[in-house]
N, C-alpha and C positions, 0 to 999 in steps of 0.2 A: 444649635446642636446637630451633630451629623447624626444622618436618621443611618441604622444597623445594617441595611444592605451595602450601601458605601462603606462603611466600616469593613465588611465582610470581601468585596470585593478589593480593598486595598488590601487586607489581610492576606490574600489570596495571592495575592501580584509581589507581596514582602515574602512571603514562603516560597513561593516559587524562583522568584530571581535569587533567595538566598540558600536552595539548593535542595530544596526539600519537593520531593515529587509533585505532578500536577494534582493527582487522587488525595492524598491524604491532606495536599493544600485547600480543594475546592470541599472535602469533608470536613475541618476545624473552618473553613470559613460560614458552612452552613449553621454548626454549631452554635457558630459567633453570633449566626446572624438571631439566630432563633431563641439564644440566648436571651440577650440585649432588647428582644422585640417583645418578650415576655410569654414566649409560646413554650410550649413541653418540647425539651429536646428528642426523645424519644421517638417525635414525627419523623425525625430524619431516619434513626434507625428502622421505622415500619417501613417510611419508602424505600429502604435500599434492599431489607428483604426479600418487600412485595414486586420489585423490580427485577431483581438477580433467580428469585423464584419463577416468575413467569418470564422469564425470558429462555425460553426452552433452545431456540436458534445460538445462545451465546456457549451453549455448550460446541458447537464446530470453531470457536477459535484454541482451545488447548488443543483437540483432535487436528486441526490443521499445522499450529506450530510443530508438536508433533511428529506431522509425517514427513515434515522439513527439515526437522531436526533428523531423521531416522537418513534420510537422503544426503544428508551432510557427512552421517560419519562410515555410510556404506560406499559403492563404488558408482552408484547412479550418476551419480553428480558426471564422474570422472565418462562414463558411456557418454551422457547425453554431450557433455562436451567436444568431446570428440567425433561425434555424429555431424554437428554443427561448424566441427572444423573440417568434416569431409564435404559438406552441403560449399559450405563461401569461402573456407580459407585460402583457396586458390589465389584470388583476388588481389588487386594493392591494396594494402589496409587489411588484409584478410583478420589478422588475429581480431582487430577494432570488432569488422565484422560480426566473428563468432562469438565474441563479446556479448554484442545488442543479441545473434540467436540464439546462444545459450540461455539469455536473460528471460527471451518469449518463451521458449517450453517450459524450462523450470519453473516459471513462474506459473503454469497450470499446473501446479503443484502445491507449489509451498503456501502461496497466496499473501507471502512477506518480502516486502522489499527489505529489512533488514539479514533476514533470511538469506535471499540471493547475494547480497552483497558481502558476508560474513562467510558463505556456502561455495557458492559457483565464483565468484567475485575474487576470492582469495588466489582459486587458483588459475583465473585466465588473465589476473596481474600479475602474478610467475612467472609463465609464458609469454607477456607481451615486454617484459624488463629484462629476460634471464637473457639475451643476447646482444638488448642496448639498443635494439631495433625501434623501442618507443621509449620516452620520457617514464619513469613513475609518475609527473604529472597528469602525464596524457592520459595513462594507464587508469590511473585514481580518477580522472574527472568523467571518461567513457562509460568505468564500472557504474560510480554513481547516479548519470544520468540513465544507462538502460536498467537499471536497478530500480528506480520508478515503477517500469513496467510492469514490473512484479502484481502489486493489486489492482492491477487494471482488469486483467486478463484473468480469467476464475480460474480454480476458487481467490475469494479473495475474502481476507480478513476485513478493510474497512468497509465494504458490502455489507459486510454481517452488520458493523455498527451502525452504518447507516438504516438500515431493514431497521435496526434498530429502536430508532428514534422517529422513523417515517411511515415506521407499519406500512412498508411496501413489500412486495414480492423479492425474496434470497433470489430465487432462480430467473425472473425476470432480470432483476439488477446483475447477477452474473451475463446473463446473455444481452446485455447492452452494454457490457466490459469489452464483447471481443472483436468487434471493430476498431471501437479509439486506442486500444492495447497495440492491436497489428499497425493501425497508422503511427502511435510513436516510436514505432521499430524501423518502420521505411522511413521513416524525416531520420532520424538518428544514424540509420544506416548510409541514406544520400549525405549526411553531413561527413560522417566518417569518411565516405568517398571523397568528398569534395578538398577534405583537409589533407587528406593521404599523398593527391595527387597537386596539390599545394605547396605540401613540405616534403615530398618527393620520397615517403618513406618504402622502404624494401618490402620489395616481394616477400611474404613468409612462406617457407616451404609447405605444399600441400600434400594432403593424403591424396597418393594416387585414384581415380576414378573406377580402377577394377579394384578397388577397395570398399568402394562404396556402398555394394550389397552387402558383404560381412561384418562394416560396421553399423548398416542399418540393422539387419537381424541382432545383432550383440545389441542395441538401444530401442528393439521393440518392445520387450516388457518394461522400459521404464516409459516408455513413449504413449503407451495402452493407460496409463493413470487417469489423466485431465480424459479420455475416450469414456473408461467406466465412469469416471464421478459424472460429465455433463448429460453421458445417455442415462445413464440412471436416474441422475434428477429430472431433466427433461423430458422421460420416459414414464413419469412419473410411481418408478421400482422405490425411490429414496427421495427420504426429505435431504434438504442439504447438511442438517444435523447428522443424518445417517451416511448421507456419502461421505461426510469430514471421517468418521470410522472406519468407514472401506478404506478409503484414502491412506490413513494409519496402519490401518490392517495389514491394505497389500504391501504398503513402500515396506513392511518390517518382513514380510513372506516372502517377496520376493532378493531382497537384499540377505535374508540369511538361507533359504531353500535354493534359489537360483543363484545369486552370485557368490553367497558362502563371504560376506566380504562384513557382516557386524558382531564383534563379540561380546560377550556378555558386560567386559568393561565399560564397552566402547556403547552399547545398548545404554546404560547405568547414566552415564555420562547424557547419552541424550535424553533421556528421563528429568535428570536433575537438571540440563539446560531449560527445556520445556516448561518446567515447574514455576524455574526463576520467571520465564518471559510471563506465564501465562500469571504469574504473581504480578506483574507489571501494568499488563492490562485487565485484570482484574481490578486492582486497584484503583485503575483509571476509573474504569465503568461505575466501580464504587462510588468516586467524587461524585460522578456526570450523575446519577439517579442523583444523589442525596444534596446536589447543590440544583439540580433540577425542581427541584421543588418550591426553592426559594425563587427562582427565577420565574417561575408559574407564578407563584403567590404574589409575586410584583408586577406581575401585568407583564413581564417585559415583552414577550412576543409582539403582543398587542400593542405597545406602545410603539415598537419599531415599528412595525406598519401604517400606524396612522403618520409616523413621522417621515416614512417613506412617502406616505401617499401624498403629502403637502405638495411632493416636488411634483408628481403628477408623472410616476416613471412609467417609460413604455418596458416591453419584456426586456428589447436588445438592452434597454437602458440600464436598468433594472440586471440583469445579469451581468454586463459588461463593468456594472459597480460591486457585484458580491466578488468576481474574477480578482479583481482590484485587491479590496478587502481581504480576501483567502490569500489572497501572494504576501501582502503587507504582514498578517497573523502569522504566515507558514514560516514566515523569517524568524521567529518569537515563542510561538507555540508549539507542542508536540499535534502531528496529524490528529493522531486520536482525541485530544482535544477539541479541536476544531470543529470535529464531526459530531462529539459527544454533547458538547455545550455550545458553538457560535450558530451550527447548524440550522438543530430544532429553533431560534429565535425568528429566522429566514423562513420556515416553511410556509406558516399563515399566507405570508406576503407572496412566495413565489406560486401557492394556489391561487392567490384574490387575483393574479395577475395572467390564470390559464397556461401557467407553465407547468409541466408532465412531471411528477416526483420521481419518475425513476430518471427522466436525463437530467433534471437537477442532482439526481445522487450522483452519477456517474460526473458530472462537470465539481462538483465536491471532493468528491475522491481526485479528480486528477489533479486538482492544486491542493488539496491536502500533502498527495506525493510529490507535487513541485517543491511545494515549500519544504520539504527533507531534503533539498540539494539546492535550496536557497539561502544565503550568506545574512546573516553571521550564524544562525541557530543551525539550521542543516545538518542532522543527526546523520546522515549518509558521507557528507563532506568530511564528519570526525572519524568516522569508519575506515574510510578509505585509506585518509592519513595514516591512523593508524598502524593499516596493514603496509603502507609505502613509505612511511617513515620522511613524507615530503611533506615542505609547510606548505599552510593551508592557500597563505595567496595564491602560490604556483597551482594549484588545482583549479582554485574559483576562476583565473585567468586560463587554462586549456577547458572549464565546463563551460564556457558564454557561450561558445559557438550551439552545445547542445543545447542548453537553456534556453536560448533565441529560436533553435529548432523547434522544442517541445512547445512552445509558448504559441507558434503558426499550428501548432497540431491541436493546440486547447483554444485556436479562436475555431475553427473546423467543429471540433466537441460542442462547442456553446452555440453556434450560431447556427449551425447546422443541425435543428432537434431528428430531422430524421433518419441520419446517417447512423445515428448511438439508436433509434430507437426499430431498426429494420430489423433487426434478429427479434428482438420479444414479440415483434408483432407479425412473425413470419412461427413463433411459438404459441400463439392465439392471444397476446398483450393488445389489450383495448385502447390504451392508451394514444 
């Protein structure tokens, strides 16, 4: 007879491939599981409670979507772009360029790669197509690889999940974000160079350089965001639950008192976007507690590590096989996933083995966001299309070159524990 957790587990993998969310998937499979095993279903409901209740931190991911959403439909997006095209659009390749540094600011904002992609993404593939100077391929495959960047670089959403599940430090884990964030921007950026002057693409016209102060000043107050939220947390004025508020607070204060650029529809609108996502990832969270339990109740961490240990892995070994594994899932899985439920299984092991939880969250998170621009699942690759109306091989064929970039930037993240871990520990981080 097949024992209820294999049951539950296939159950899991039939709903989800036949289309039904990962949450409400890994919640009928806990169900299943607990059913079938003869325990009180009800356990699952306490744990999800007792989890969604104390998890005080989970309230900065609707305050972060949010103030993403709030910047989407004001004129921020459109300043900071522009800032960014007076900074490198000069350049060959420039728009590529402003591409990856629109992606790094905004992204100490929004702290969603979907976000960027949907937000700033829409409209610097406008401008890199509207005169035929780049492919849509090219256009789509650039947006979704610096689109990564997004939760690298704080705030960031899967930070919080991971905090989550690792009971580590929010603001330590942001401040070990923003090194490996700015290094996937220079490998992206040197690739874009590299390919520009490759396929010999045109100069884009630039913003003049006596330009340059007045459009800095016009993209100061959105630029002062990511400034208040990390000295305040850092400062310690706010938790990061409280700076996700500020966050909301000001991108909505200054997008309607300074720029005068969000109306009350257009407010509405980003309410109800907000609501859907944060219904999305709530949901998720929901499975991950309530199929968490089962996964406790079977030992599995424990058993992964004893079957880890058989092999007798060293750390590089040891890490250079979860990298593996995380790329192989990212292709299959939703990020949040990964983080919620394959994660926590890993942790035991990568303590028994003296490796640092917070550069393991950060080397998590960045194949978590690889695998969103990794083929065939790659929720970023469906995005793009969508917006460029180009099929999907002609993307996945212009994103390798990034891929292969990002991929030299995540052996630097794993292998290199001090380079991720200098800012927390330049923050008073023990670790």
């Amino acid at each position: 007879m097949i024992d209820p957790f294999t049951i539950a587990l296939l159950l899991i993998l039939f709903l989800a491939f036949g289309g039904l969310s990962m949450g409400l998937a890994m919640i009928c499979g806990a169900f299943t599981y607990l059913l079938l095993g003869g325990f009180d279903p009800s356990i699952a409901s306490e744990t999800l409670l007792q989890g969604l209740f104390h998890g005080y931190t989970l309230l900065a991911i609707p305050l972060f979507i949010l103030a993403a959403d709030i910047m989407n439909i004001g004129t921020l997006a459109d300043r900071l772009l522009r800032f960014s095209q007076a900074l490198v659009g000069r350049f060959k390749g420039g728009l590529g360029h402003v591409n990856v540094v629109s992606s790094l600011i905004f992204s100490g904002m929004s702290g969603s790669a979907v976000a960027d992609a949907v937000g700033m993404g829409k409209i610097i593939i406008t401008m890199m197509t509207k005169d035929g100077k780049y492919s849509g391929s090219y256009a789509a495959a650039i947006t979704a690889a610096s689109a990564t960047i997004g939760p690298i670089i704080p705030p960031s959403i899967p930070m919080v999940l991971y905090a989550l599940v690792s009971d580590q430090s929010v603001g330590y884990l942001f401040a070990a974000g923003m090194l490996p964030g700015l290094l996937m921007g220079v490998v992206l950026i040197v690739m874009n160079m590299i390919i520009a002057h490759r396929r010999d693409f045109a100069t884009d016209e630039a913003i003049p350089l006596r330009e340059l102060p007045a459009t800095t000043f016009r993209a100061i107050p959105a630029l002062l965001l990511p400034v208040i939220l990390l000295g305040g947390i850092y400062g310690g004025v706010m938790t990061p639950t409280e700076a996700a508020a500020v966050a909301a607070f000001y991108a909505l204060s200054i997008s309607i008192l300074l720029y005068r650029s969000v109306t009350f529809k257009g407010f509405y609108q980003a309410l109800l976007g907000s609501a859907r996502s944060t219904a999305t990832v709530g949901i998720l969270i929901a499975g991950a507690l309530t199929f968490d339990y089962v996964v406790t109740r079977e030992n599995v961490p424990q058993m992964m590590a004893d079957f880890l240990g058989q092999y007798d892995l060293s750390r590089v070994g040891f890490l250079l096989a979860i990298n593996v594994m995380f790329l192989v899932l990212g292709c299959i899985l939703e990020s949040g996933a990964i983080l919620l439920i394959i994660v926590p299984i890993f942790l035991p092991t990568a303590q028994a083995l003296g490796i640092d939880l917070v550069h393991f969250g950060v080397v998590a998170v960045v194949n978590a966001m690889l695998g969103l621009i990794t083929p065939p699942y790659g929720l970023l690759l469906f995005i793009v299309a969508s917006i460029t109306k180009q099929p999907l091989v002609r993307i996945v064929k212009d994103l390798l070159p990034f891929l292969a970039a990002l991929l030299v930037a995540l052996g630097v993240i794993t292998f290199v524990p001090d380079f991720v871990l200098f800012l927390p520990r330049l923050l008073g981080y023990k670790g």
